[in-house]
C-alpha positions in Angstrom: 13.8 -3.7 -5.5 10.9 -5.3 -3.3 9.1 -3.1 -1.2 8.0 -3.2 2.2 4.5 -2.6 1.4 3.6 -3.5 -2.2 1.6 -0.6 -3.1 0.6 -2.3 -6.5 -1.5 -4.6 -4.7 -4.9 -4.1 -5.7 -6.0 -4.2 -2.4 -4.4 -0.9 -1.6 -6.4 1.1 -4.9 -8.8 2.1 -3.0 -8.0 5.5 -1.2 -9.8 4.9 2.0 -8.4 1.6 2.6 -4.6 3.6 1.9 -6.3 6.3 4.8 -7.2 3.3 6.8 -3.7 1.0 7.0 -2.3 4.5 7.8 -3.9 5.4 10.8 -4.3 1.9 12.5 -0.9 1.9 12.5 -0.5 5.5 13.5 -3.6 5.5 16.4 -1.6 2.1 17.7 2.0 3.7 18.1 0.0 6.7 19.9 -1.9 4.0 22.2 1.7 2.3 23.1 3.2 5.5 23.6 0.4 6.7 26.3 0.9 2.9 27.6 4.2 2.7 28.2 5.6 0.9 25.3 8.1 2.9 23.9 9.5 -0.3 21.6 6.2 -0.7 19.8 5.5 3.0 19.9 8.4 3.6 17.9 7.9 0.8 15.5 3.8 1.7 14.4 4.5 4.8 14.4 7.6 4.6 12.1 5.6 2.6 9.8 3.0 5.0 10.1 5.1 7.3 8.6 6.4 5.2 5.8 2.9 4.7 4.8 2.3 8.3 4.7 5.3 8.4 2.3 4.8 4.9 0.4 0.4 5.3 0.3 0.3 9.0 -0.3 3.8 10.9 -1.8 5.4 7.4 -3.5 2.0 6.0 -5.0 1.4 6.5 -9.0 -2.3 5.5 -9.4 -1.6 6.2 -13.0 1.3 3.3 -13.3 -1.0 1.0 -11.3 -1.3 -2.2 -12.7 -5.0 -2.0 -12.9 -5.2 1.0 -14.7 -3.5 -0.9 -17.9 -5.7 -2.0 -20.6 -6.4 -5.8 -20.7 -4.5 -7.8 -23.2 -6.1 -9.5 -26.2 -5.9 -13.4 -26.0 -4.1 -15.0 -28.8 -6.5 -16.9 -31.1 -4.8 -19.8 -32.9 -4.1 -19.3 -36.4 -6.0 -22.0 -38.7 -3.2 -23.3 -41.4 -5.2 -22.7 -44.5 
């Protein structure tokens, strides 16, 4: 299943760029709620929260494809 954010992109490793995408989208539904944008309010702030989930309760640092050992590159055998 394809997710809306792709949490094994290795841009999103790091945990302070995880913190970062977060609240950006969580500061910008407050600021269109205090604006008067309901619409977009409700939209950052929902995927706020699904960053919250997918960033910080969904993410397996351990299954990350970065964290797997590199693989070996085959050598060619010589037909002796």
């Amino acid at each position: 299943m394809k997710k809306f954010i792709d949490t094994d992109h290795p841009a999103f490793r790091p945990l302070w760029l995880r913190v970062l995408t977060t609240l950006v989208c969580l500061v910008w539904g407050v600021v269109e709620l205090m604006t008067g944008g309901p619409f977009w309010a409700m939209i950052f702030l929902g995927l706020g929260v699904y960053c919250v989930y997918a960033f910080f309760f969904d993410f397996h640092p351990e299954n990350h494809p970065s964290q797997r050992p590199p693989e070996a590159p085959e050598t060619p055998r010589d037909p002796d």
